[in-house]
Steps between C-alpha positions, in 0.01 A plus 500: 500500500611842379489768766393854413825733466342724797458218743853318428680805548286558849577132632877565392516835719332345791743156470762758494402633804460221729859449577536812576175546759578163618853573602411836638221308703797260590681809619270618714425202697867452521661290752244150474799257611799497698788777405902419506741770608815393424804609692869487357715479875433273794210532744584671808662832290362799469315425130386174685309675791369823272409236270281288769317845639410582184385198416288452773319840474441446145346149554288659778376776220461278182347184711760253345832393620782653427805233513869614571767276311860547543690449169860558583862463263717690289381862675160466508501434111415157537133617650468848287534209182227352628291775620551632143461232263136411708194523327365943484169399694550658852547191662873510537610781699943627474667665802697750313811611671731717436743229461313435161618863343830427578564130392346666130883644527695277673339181307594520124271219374158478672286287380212773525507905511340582847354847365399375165338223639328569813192722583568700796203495793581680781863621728442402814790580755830665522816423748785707537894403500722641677879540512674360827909484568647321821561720788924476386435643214613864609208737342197597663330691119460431106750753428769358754435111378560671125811695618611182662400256212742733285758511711496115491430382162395153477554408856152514698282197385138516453237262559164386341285202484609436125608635186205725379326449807303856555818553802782435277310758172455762789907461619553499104292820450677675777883406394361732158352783638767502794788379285652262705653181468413207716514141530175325453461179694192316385281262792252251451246699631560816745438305838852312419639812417411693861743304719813554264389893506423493865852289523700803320589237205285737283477867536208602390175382372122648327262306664155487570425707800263252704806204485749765608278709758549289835867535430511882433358518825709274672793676418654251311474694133481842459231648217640793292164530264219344332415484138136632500390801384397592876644440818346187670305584858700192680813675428402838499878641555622284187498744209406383135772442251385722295566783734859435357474385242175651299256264295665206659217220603472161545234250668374177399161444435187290420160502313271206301568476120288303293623319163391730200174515335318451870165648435508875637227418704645262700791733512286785645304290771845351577629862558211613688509244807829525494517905559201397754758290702776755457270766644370272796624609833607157610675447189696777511607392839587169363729646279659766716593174758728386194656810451330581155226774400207458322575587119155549320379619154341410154615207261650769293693668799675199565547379174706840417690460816598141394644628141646809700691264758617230242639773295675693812646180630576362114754785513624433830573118412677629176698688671629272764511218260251282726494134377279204657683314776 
């Protein structure tokens, strides 16, 4: 049977359309089974725990659960493979740290392009570094560790928890801007590095400011700055590097990515409990007990802060000549 040219071209419009109302339907009653939020380091860290609060006030807004799963190796690209390469349909969730726009440097063959091929949700939380030195190391400011770094080229080690950890790219921006020359002594992870630089075996150290606090106030390191934008209210006499040197920052970070082509609207309801839990009082406290601060906005905020830190610390890792350990 011949259909009338009128009525096939109507069927074909509304056949045309039913993928499209159907997935937006889809959308909207988005999440209907359990979700996966995969984690690239080892439970018990810092991405572990902001991962599990956030997962458990977003299953206790979307009604479904939300299911943390460590994927470690290979600096957390092992996991951000697999958080990547998962099907776009919101129901495989990325912790994005900013590990991830640094490896795009120090990592010449990834198998995937984090930016190209991730949809950014939502930042989440902050945490500040900050530089220590052992109490023998005779300076008490920036300028007089620089002056003293000069005057003894080479000599003074410093630590990190790995080459092109976020530590050892913030002791590699400062030997630029400074222009000083020291020894960098890479750790399997910054807790193995803290006895050799409470020890004196290493110098000097960026770390993050919750793992170094209790020892900053036991004496047993001495803080000469941090390496946010603002002084931090634990350590309200520490000044900011950048009161020496200017438009120097540093801090890790995390957010949720999704893989690309994640329907927006899953993006945007994603985004919007998320903000919710980042505005929460109780949250907020949460975070503040792990030494980080909340670190809210849009998908597009964070998505241009993500190209903006890959390309500062893309430079950085150039110009150090970072390679994987």
């Amino acid at each position: 049977m011949k259909l009338p040219r009128r009525k096939f071209l109507h069927l074909a419009a509304s056949a045309a359309a039913l993928p499209m109302s159907s997935r937006f339907a889809w959308a909207q009653a988005y999440p209907t089974r359990p979700v996966r939020l995969i984690v690239t380091s080892a439970a018990g860290g810092s991405p572990d725990i902001i991962a599990r609060l956030i997962g458990q006030w977003l299953s206790e807004r979307l009604g479904q659960p939300i299911i943390v799963e460590n994927r470690t190796g290979a600096a957390g690209n092992i996991g951000t493979e697999f958080g990547v390469r998962a099907p776009p349909d919101g129901y495989t969730l990325l912790m994005a740290l900013s590990l991830n726009a640094i490896n795009a440097a120090v990592y010449e063959k990834l198998p995937f392009n984090f930016i190209r091929d991730t949809a950014p949700v939502a930042s989440i939380a902050s945490i500040p570094l900050i530089m220590v030195v052992n109490p023998s190391v005779p300076v008490k400011t920036v300028p007089e560790f620089v002056a003293y770094a000069k005057a003894n080229p080479g000599k003074i080690n410093i630590g990190s928890g790995g080459n092109g950890s976020p530590a050892h790219v913030a002791g590699e921006l400062y030997k630029m801007m400074a222009g000083v020359d020291m020894v960098h002594v890479p750790y399997r992870g910054e807790g193995l590095a803290l006895p050799d630089l409470i020890s004196g075996q290493l110098q000097a150290m960026f770390g993050v400011m919750p793992a170094s606090l209790g020892y900053i106030n036991a004496g047993k390191l001495r803080a000469l700055a941090v390496t946010t934008a603002k002084r931090q209210a634990l350590l309200p006499d520490v000044p900011t590097m950048g009161e020496y040197l200017p438009g120097y920052e540093a801090r890790g970070w995390y957010g949720i990515v999704v893989p690309k082509a994640t329907p927006t609207k899953v993006i945007d309801k994603l985004n919007q409990e998320i903000n919710a839990a980042l505005a929460d009082s109780t949250m907020k406290a949460r975070f503040t007990d792990l030494g980080c601060a909340v670190f809210a906005g849009s998908p597009a905020d964070f998505g241009k802060f993500i190209a903006d830190e890959t390309e500062k610390w893309g430079k950085v890792v150039k110009f150090a000549g970072i390679k994987p350990q």
